[in-house]
C-alpha positions in Angstrom: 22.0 19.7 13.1 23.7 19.0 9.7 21.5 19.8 6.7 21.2 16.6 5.2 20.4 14.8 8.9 17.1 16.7 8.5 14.5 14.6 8.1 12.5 14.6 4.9 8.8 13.1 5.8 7.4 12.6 1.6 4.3 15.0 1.5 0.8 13.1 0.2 -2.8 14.6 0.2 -5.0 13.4 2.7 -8.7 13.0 1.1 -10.3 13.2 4.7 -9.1 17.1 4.9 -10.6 19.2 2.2 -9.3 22.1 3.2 -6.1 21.2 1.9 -6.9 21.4 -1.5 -8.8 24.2 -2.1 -9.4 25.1 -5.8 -7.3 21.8 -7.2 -9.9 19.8 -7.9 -14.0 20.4 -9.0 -16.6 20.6 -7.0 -18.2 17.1 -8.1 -15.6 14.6 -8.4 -15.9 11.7 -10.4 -13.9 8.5 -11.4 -14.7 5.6 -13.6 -13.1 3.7 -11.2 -16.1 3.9 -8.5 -18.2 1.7 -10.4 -16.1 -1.0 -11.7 -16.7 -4.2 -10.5 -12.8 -5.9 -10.9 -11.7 -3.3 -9.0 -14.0 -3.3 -6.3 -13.4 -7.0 -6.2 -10.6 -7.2 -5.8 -10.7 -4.1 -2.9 -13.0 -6.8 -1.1 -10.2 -9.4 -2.0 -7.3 -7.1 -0.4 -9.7 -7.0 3.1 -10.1 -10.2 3.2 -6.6 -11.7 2.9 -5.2 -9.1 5.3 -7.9 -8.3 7.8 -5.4 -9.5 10.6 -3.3 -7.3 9.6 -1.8 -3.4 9.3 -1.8 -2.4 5.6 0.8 -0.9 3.7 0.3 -0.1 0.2 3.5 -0.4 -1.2 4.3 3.0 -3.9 2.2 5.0 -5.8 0.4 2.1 -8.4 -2.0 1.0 -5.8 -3.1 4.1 -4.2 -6.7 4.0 -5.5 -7.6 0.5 -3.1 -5.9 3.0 -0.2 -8.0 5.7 -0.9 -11.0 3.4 -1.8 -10.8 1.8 1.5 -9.7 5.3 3.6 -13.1 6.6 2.9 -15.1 3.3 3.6 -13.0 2.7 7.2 -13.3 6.5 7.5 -14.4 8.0 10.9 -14.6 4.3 12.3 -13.2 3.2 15.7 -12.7 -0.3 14.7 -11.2 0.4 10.8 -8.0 -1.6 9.8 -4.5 0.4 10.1 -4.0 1.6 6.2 -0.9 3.0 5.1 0.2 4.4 1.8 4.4 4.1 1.9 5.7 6.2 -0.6 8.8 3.5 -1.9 9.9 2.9 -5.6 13.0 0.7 -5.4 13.2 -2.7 -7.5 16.8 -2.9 -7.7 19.1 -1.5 -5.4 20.0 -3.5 -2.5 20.6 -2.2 0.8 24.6 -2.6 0.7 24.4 -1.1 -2.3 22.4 2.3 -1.1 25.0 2.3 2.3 28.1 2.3 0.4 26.9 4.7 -2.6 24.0 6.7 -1.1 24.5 6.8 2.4 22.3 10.1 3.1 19.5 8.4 0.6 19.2 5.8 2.8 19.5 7.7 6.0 15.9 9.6 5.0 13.9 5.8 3.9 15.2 5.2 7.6 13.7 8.1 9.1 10.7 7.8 6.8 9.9 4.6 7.6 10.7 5.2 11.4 7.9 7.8 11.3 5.5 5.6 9.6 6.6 3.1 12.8 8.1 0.7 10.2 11.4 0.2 11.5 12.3 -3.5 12.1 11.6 -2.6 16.0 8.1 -1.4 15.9 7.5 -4.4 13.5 8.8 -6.7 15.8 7.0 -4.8 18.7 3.3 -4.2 16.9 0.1 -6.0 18.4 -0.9 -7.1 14.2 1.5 -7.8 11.6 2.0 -6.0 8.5 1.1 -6.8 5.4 2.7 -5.1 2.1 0.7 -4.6 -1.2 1.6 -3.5 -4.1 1.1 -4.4 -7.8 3.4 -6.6 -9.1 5.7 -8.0 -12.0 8.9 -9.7 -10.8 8.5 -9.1 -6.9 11.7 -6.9 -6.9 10.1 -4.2 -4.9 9.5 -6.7 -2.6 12.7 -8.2 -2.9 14.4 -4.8 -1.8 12.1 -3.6 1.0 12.5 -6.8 2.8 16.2 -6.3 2.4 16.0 -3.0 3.9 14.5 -4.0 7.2 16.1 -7.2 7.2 19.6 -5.4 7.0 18.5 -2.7 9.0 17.2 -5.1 11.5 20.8 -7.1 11.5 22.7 -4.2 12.1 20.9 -2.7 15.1 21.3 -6.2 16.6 17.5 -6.9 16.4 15.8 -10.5 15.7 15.5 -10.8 11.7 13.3 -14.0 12.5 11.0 -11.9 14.4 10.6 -9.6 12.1 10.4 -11.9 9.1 7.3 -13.8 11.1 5.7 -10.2 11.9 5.0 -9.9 7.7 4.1 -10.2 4.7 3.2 -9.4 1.0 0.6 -9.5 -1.1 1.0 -8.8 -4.9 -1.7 -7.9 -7.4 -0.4 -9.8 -10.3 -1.7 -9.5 -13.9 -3.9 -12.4 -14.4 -2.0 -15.4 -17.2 -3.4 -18.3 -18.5 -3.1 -20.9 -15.1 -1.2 -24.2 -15.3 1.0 -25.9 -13.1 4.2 -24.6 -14.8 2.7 -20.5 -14.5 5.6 -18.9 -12.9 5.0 -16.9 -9.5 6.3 -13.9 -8.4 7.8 -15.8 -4.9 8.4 -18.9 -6.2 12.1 -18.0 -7.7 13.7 -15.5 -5.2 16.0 -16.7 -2.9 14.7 -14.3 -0.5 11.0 -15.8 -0.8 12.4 -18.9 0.9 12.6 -17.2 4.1 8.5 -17.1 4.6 6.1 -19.0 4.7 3.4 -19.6 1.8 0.7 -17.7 3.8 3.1 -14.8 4.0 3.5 -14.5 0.6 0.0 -14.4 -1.7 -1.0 -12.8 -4.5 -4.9 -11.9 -6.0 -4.7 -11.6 -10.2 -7.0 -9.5 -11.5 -7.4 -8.6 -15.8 -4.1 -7.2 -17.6 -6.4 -4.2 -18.5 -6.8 -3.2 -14.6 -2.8 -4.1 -14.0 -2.0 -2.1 -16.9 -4.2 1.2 -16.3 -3.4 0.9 -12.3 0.6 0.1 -12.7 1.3 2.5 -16.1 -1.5 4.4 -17.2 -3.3 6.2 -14.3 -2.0 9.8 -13.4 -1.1 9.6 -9.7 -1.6 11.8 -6.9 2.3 11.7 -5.7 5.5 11.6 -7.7 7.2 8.3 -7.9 9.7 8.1 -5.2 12.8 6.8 -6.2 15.9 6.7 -3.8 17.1 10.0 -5.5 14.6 11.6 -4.1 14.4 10.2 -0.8 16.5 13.0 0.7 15.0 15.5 -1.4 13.5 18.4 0.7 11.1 19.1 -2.3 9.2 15.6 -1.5 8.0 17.5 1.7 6.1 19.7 -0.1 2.2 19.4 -1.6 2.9 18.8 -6.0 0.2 20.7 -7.9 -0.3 20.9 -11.8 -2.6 19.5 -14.2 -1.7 15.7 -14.1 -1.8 16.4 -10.1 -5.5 17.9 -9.8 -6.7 14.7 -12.5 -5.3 12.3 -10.3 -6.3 13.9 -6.7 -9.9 14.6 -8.8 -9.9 10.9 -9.1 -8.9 10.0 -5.2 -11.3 12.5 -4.0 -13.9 10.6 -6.2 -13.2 7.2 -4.4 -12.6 8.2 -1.0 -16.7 10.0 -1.2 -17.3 6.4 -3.0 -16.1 4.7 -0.2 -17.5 6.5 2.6 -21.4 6.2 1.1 -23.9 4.0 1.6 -23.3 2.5 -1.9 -19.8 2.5 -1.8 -19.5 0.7 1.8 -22.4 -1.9 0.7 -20.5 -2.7 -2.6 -17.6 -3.2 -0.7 -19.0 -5.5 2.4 -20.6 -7.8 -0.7 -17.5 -8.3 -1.9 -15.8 -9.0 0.9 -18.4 -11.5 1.5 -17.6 -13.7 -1.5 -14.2 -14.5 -0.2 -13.2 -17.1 1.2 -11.5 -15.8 3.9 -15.0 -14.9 5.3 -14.9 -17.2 7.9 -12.2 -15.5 9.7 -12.9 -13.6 13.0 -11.0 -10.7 11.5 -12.3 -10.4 8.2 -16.3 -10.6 9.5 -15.7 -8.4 12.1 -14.8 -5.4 9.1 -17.6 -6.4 7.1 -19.8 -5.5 10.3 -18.2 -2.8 10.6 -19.1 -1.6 6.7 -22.5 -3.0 7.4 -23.3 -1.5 10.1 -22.4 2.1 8.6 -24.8 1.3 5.7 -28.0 0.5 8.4 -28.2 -3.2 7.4 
C-alpha cells in the first residue's frame, strides 16, 4: 500500500475512558460552563430539534454540547447516536480539493467513511443525520454538503436521497429580530435544495457564540484540509492549552452524567417545543429515569 493511501482516522480524547489521560488533567475537574444556564439551554434546545436524529457536531467550536450530552446519554441503551466530526472547511469546494489536493480529499473520504458518513450509509441509515455546528455565514455547511453531494454524484448514488436523509442546525449569534434579519440559509444557492425543516437554527447571546466559536481552548486542533492527510492528526495532542481544554470536557461529561446534570438537562428539554414529539419525550425519559424521578 502507497504511503499516502494510508488512512489517517483524526485522534480525539474520549471522556468515558480515563485511563487515557492519565496525569493531563486534575483530579477535580471543573468548568464554569456546567452551571450556566444559556448553555444548558440551549443543550436542551439541540435534543429537542434533533431527537429523530444521529448527531454530528460539526468541528471543534461545539464540542462542549458533545461532551455535555456524551456523559448525560452515557452508559444508556436508548441514548441518541452523537458524533463529534473533526471538519474545518468554509471555502474550498469539492472540485477545487480533487483537482489541487487530491490525497487531502482522499483521507475526509476515508474519515468520513469510518465515521459511516459516506453518502451510502446516509442514504442506507435507519435516522437521518443532523449537522450542528456554530455558525456565521453557513459556509461550513455550504462545503460539507458539497462534499457528499459530489461524492454521492460520482459513485452514481441518489443525491436526492441523500439530501432528504439530512440536515443542519446552526447555533447563530443572537441579532436584533425583524423581518429583514438575514439568515444563514436564506441566501445560498445550495440552501434551496432542502426543505425549511432541514435547515434551523437556535440563537443563543453573542457572549456564548463568541467564547464557544473563538475564545475557548479546545481539546483537538482545528482540522483544516492541510491536515487531513496528516499522520500527526492520529496521534493524542498534549500541552498546556490541551490539559485546560480536556480539564474542561472532563468537567462536563461528570456534569452530564450526574443526577444534577441529567435533571438540568431533561428541564430544559422540557421547555421546548418540540416536546410533544415521540422522539424527543422518549430521551427526556430516558434522562429521567437515570435521575430516579
Amino acid at each position: 500500500m502507497r504511503k499516502d493511501a494510508e488512512p489517517v482516522l483524526p485522534f480525539r480524547w474520549d471522556m468515558s475512558r480515563r485511563e487515557q489521560l492519565g496525569q493531563l488533567v486534575p483530579g477535580n475537574p471543573r468548568s464554569a460552563l456546567c452551571h450556566d444556564e444559556e448553555f444548558i439551554a440551549t443543550a436542551g434546545k439541540i435534543i429537542a430539534r434533533t431527537a429523530a436524529s444521529r448527531m454530528v457536531f460539526v468541528g471543534r467550536s461545539p464540542e462542549s454540547w458533545f461532551d455535555l450530552l456524551s456523559g448525560s446519554f452515557a452508559d444508556e441503551a436508548d441514548a441518541p447516536l452523537l458524533t463529534l466530526l473533526r471538519y474545518s472547511n468554509r471555502s474550498w469546494g469539492t472540485a477545487s480539493l480533487a483537482r489541487d489536493h487530491p490525497r487531502a480529499l482522499r483521507a475526509m473520504k476515508t474519515y468520513l467513511t469510518s465515521e459511516s458518513l459516506a453518502p451510502d450509509a446516509i442514504i442506507a441509515a435507519p435516522a437521518p443525520i443532523c449537522f450542528i455546528d456554530l455558525v456565521a455565514d453557513g459556509g461550513t455547511f455550504e462545503a460539507l454538503c458539497d462534499l457528499l453531494c459530489a461524492w454521492a454524484e460520482e459513485a452514481k448514488q441518489d443525491v436526492a436521497a441523500l439530501r432528504a436523509k439530512i440536515a443542519f442546525l446552526g447555533i447563530t449569534s443572537r441579532t436584533k429580530n425583524s423581518p429583514n434579519t438575514w439568515r444563514w440559509y436564506q441566501a445560498p444557492s445550495w440552501a434551496e435544495k432542502f426543505s425549511s425543516r432541514q435547515l434551523t437554527s437556535i440563537s443563543i447571546s453573542p457572549e456564548l457564540w463568541d467564547h464557544l466559536g473563538n475564545r475557548q481552548a479546545k481539546v483537538t486542533p482545528s482540522h483544516p484540509y492541510w491536515r487531513w492527510a496528516d499522520p500527526v492528526q492520529a496521534q493524542p495532542p498534549r500541552g498546556e492549552k490541551t490539559s485546560q481544554a480536556l480539564e474542561r470536557a472532563m468537567a462536563l461529561y461528570d456534569f452530564g452524567r450526574s443526577r444534577a446534570g441529567r435533571r438540568a438537562l431533561a428541564e430544559a428539554i422540557t421547555r421546548s417545543r418540540e416536546m410533544s414529539a415521540p422522539e424527543t419525550r422518549r430521551l427526556v425519559a430516558v434522562l429521567r429515569r437515570k435521575t430516579g424521578n
